[in-house]
N, C-alpha and C positions, 0 to 999 in steps of 0.2 A: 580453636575458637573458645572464648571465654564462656561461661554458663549466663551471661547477660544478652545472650544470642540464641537466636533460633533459627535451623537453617532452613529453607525452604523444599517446601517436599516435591514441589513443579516443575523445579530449575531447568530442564527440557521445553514446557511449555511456555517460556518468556520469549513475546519478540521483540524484535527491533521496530515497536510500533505504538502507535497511540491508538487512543479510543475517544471519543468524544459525542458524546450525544448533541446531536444537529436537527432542526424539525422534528420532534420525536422520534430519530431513527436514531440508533448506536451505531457507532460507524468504526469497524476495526480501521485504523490509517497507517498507510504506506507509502513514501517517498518523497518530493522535496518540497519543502516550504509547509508541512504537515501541520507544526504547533500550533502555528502564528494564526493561518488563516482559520485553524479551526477554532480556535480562541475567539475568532472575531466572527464567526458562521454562527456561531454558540450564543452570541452578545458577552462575550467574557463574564458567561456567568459560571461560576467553580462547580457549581453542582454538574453542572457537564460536563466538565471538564474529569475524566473516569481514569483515563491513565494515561502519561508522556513518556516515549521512549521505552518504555516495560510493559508490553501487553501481555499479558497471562491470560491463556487460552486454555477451557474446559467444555466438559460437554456432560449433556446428563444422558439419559437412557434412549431419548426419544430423539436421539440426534442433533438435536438444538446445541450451536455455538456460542457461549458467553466468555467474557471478556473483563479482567479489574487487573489493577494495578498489582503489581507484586517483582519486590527486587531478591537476591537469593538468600539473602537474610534479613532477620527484622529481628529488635529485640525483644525478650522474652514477653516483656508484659503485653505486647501490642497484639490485639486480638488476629486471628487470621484472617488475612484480606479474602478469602475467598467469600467471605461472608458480604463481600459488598460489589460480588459477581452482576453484571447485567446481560440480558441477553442481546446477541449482535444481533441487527437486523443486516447489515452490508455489509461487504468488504470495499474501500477506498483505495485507488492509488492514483499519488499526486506525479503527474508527469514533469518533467521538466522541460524547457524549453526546446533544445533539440528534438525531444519525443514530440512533444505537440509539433513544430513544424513536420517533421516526417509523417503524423496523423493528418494535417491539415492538406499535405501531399496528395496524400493517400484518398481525402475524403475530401473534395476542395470545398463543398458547401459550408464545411465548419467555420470557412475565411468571416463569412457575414454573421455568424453566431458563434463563438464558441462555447460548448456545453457538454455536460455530463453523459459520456456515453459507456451501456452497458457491453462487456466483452463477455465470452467463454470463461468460465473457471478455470482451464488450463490456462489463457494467454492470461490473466493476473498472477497467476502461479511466474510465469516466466516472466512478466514484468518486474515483480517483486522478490525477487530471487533474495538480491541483497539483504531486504527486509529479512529476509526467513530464516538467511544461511549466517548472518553476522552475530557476534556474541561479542559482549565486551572485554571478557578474557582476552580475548587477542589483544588487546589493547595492556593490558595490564602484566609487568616485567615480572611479579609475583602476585602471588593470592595466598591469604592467610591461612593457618593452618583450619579442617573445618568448616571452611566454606564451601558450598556445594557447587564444581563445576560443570557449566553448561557443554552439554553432547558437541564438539568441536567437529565432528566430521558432518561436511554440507548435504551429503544425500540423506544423512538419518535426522537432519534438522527440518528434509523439506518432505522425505515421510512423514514427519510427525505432525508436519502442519498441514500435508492432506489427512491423517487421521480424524486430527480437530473439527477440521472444515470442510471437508467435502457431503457429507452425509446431513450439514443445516441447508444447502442449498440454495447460497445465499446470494442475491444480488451482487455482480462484481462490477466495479464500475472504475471507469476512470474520469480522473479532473485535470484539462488540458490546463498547462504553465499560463499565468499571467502575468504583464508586468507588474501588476504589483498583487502585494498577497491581501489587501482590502479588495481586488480585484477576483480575487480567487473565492477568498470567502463569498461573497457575492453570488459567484456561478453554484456553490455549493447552498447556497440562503436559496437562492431561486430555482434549481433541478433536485434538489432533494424533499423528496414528501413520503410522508410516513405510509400512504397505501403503493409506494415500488417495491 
């Protein structure tokens, strides 16, 4: 890697996830249709909009979970994104259609409403598997010399993201599939408030 690079010292702590502040809650996100409808849950304002597809996960001393943007490298002059760390208030995960119908199966009241419901910290864990265990490495035929790469084995990707998260104890919720994702947003506008 060239000295116009700096390579990131977290590269373990990047998911496969957004961050978005919605109602004054920070929302780590998980799963399909994630950007779009938080974009529009948000009012597409940028200031909320905190990180897409690269969530960087930390914690301080007293177990609180925070969340910013950060890819495995950034050039040299750009200050450390840690520095514009928020703290999570939830973990989100967006279901997809098939999920929601097997919930709505499952829970048949959801038919007349569907809405934001809170699960176990372990079943978002196993929801969101993909979210945890995926790295864009796999995707990439090479990687430069220098760049720092991401922990490839899925059990020590999905320790590390119970290390992160389990000790802020934080709201886990899911957002059943809609047809459309102004539809989505919407359920996410109207069941999320900042005292859950």
């Amino acid at each position: 890697m060239n000295n116009n690079f700096t390579p990131s010292s977290r590269v373990d702590n990047i998911f496969y996830g957004d961050i978005f502040e919605i109602n004054d809650k920070v929302c780590l996100v998980f799963g399909y249709g994630k950007s779009e409808a938080c974009r529009i849950a948000s009012n597409n304002d940028e200031n909320k909009q905190i990180g897409v597809d690269h969530a960087c996960i930390t914690t301080d001393n007293k177990g609180n979970a925070y969340g910013h943007y950060e890819v495995n490298i950034r050039g040299r002059k750009v200050d450390d994104p840690i520095k514009e760390r928020r703290k999570i208030d939830c973990l989100l995960r967006m279901l997809d259609q098939e999920e929601t119908q097997k919930l709505i199966n499952d829970n048949p009241f959801l038919k007349e409403k569907l809405s934001i419901i809170e699960i176990p910290f372990e079943a978002f864990i196993r929801f969101s598997d993909f979210n945890i265990t995926f790295t864009a490495e796999s995707l990439m035929p090479t990687i430069a010399d220098g760049v720092p790469i991401t922990e490839q084995n899925p059990d020590k990707r999905r320790r590390n993201f119970l290390k992160l998260t389990q000790d802020a104890k934080l709201p886990c919720l899911i957002v059943p599939w809609a047809e459309t994702v102004e539809e989505k947003a919407e359920i996410m506008k109207r069941d999320l408030h900042s005292d859950q």
